[in-house]
C-alpha positions as a Markdown table, in Angstrom:
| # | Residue | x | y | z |
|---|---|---|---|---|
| 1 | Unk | -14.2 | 39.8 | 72.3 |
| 2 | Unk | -16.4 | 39.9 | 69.2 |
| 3 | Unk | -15.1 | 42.7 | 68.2 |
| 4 | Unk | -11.2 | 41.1 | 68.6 |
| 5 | Unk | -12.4 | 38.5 | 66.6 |
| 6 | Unk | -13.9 | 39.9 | 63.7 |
| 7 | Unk | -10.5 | 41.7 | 63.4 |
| 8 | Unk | -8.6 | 38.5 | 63.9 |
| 9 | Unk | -10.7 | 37.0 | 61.2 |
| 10 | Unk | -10.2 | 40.0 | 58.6 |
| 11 | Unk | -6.5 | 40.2 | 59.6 |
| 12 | Unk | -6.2 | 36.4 | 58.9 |
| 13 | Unk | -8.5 | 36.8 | 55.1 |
| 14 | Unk | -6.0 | 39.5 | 54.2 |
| 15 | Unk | -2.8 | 37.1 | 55.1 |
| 16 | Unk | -4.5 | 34.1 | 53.3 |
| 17 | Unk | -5.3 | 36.7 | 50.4 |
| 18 | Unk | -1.9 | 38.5 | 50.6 |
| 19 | Unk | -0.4 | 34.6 | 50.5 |
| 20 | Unk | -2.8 | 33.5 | 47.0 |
| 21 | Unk | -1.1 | 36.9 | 45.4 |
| 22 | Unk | 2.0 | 36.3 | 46.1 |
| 23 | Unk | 2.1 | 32.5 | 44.9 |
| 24 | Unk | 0.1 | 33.2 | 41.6 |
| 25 | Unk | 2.7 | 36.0 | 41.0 |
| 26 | Unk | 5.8 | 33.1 | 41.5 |
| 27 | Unk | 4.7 | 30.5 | 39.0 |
| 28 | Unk | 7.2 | 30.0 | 36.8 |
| 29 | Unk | 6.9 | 27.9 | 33.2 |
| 30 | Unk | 9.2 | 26.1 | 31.6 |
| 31 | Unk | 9.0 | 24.6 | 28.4 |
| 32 | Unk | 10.3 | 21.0 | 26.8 |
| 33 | Unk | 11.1 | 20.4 | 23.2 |
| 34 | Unk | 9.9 | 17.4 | 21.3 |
| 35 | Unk | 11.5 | 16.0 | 18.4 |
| 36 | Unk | 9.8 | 13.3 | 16.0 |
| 37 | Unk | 11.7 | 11.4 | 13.1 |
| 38 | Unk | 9.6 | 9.6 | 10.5 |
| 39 | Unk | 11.4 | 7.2 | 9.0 |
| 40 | Unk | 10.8 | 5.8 | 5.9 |
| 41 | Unk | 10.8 | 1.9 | 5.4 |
| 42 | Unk | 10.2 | -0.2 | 1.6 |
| 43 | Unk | 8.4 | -0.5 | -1.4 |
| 44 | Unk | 7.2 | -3.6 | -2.4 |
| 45 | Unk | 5.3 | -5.9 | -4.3 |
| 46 | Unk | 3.9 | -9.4 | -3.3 |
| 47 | Unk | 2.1 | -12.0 | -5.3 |
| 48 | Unk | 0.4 | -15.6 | -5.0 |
| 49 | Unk | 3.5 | -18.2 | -5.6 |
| 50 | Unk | 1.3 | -19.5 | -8.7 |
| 51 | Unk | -1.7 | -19.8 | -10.2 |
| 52 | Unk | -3.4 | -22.4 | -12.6 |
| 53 | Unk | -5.1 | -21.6 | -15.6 |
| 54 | Unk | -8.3 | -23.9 | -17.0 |
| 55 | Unk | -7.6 | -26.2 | -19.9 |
| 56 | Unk | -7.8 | -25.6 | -23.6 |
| 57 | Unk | -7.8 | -27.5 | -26.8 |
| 58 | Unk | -5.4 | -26.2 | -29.5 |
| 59 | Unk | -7.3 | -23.2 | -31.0 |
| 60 | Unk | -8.9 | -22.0 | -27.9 |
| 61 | Unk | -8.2 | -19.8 | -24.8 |
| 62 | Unk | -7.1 | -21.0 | -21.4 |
| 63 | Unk | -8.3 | -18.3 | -18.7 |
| 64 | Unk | -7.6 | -17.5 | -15.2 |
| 65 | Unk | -7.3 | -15.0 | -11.9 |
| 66 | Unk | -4.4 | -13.9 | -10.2 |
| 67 | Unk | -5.6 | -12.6 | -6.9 |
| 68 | Unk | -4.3 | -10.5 | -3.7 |
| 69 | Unk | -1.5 | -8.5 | -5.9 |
| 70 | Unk | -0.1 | -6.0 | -3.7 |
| 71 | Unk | 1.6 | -3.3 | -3.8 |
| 72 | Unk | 3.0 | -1.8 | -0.2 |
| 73 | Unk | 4.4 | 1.6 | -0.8 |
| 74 | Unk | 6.1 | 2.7 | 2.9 |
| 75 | Unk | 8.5 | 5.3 | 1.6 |
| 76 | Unk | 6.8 | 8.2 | 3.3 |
| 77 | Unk | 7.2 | 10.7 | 0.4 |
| 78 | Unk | 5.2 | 11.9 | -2.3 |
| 79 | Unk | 6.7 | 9.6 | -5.6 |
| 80 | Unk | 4.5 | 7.9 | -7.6 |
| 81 | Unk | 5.3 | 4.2 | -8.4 |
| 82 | Unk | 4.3 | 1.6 | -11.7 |
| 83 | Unk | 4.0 | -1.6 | -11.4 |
| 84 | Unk | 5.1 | -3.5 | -14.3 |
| 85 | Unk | 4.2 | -7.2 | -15.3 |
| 86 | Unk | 6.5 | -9.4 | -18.0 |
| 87 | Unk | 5.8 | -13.0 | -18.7 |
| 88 | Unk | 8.0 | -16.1 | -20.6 |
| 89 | Unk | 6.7 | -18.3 | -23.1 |
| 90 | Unk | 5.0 | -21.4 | -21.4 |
| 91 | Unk | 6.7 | -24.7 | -22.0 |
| 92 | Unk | 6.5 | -28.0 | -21.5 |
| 93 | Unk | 9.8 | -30.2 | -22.8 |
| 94 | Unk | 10.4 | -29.0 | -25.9 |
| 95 | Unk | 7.2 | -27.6 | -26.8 |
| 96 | Unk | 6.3 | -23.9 | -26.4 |
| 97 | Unk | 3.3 | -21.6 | -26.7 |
| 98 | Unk | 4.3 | -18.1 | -27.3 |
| 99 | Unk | 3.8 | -15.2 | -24.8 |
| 100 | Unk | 2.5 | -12.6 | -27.5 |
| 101 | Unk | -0.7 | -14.9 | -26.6 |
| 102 | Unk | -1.1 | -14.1 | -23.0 |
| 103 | Unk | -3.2 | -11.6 | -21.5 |
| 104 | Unk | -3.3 | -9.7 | -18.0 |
| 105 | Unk | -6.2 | -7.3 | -17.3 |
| 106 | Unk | -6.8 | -5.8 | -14.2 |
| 107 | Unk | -9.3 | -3.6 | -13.2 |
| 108 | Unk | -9.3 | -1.1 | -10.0 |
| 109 | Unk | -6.8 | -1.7 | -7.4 |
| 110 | Unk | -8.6 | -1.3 | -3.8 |
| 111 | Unk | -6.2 | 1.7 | -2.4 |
| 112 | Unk | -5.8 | 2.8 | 1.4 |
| 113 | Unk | -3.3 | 6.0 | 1.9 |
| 114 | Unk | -3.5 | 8.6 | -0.3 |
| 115 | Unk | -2.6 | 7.6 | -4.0 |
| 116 | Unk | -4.6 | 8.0 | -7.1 |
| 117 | Unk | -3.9 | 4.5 | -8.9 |
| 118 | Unk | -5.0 | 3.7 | -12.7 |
| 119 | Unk | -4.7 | 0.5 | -13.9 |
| 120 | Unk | -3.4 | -0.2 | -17.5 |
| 121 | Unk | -4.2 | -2.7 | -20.2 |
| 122 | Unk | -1.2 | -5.1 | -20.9 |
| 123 | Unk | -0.2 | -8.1 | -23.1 |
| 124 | Unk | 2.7 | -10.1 | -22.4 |
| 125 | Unk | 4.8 | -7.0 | -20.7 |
| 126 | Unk | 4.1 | -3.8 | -19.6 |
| 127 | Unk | 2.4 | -1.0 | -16.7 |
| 128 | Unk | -0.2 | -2.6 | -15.7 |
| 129 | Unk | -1.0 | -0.2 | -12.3 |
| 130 | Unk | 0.4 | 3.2 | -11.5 |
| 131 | Unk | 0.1 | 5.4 | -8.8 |
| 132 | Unk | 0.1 | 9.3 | -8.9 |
| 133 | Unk | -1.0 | 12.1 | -6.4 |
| 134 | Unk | 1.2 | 10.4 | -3.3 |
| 135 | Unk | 1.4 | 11.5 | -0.3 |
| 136 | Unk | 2.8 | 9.5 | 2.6 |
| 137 | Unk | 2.3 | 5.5 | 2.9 |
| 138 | Unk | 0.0 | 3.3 | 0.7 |
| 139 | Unk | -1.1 | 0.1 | -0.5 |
| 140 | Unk | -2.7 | -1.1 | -3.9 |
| 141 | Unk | -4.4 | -4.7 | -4.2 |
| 142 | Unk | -6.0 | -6.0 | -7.3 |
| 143 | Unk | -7.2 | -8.9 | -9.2 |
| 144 | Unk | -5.6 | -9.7 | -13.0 |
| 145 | Unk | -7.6 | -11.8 | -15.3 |
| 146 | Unk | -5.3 | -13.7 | -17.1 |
| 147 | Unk | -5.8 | -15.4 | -20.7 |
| 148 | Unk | -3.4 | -17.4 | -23.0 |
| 149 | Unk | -4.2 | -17.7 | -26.8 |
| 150 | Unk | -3.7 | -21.7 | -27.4 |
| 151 | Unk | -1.7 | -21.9 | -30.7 |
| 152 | Unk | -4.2 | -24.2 | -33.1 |
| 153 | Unk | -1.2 | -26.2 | -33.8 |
| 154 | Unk | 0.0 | -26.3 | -30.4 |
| 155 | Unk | 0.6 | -30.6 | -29.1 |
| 156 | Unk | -1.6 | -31.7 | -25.7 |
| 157 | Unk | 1.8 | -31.8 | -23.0 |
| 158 | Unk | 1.2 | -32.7 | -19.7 |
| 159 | Unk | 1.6 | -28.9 | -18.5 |
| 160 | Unk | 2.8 | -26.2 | -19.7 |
| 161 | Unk | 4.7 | -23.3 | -17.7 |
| 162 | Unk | 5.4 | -19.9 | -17.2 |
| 163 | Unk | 6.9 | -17.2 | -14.9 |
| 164 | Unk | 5.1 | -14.4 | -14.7 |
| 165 | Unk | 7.3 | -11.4 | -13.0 |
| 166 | Unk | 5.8 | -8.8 | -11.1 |
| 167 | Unk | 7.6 | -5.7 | -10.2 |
| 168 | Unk | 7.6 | -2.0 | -9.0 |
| 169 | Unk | 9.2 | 0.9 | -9.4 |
């Protein structure tokens, strides 16, 4: 009997075996296809609604801080952009200080994507950030430190206003 069993037990290690073969030997693979559109969305520019700057006497220089300009750049491509700053004269009534006396400086812009951004010196109009070396999404944000030349003959008005107009391109 052992000997019937020994061979029942090799005769069933060869079937088992014989059985592992034969289904490693069937698998089959198949293969699926995945397809991925990136879609570009906007590029934009947002700014505080306004901004005050301190007081001056005729002669002297009002001063001030525009904060949290940003620049969202979701295009998905590899364009630079400029953003570009143009002001009015300030008025109040009839009376009006010139822009040719106004000032925005900015310094760095706080980036996040990859963009190389240099800020420019401006007066009145002009570049004041541009971004180069783009690849993909990003965003800009900077500070402007904003100065207005007070005529010396300039009258004491209640308050004087301008618009300051950001854009990008």
């Amino acid at each position: 009997m052992r000997t019937a069993t020994r061979a029942g037990l090799a005769l069933f290690g060869a079937v088992v075996l014989a059985g592992t073969t034969a289904t490693a030997a069937s698998a089959a693979t198949d293969a699926t296809t995945a397809t991925v559109a990136v879609t570009a969305g906007a590029l934009s520019i947002s700014v505080p609604g306004s901004t005050t700057l301190s007081d001056a006497a005729p002669g002297g220089v009002a001063t001030g801080t525009l904060a949290d300009i940003t620049v969202s750049d979701l295009t998905a491509d590899e364009l630079g952009w400029t953003a570009d700053v143009t002001v009015t004269a300030f008025t109040s009534g009839d009376e009006t200080l010139p822009a040719s006396g106004f000032s925005y400086d900015t310094g760095s812009a706080v980036t996040t994507g990859t963009a190389t951004v240099t800020p420019t010196d401006t007066g009145a109009t002009g570049v004041v950030q541009q971004a180069t070396a783009v690849r993909g999404n990003n965003t800009a944000e900077w500070d402007a430190a904003l100065s207005l030349q007070v005529p010396s003959d300039a009258l004491a008005a209640s308050n004087y206003t301008a618009t300051i107009t950001h854009s990008v391109l």
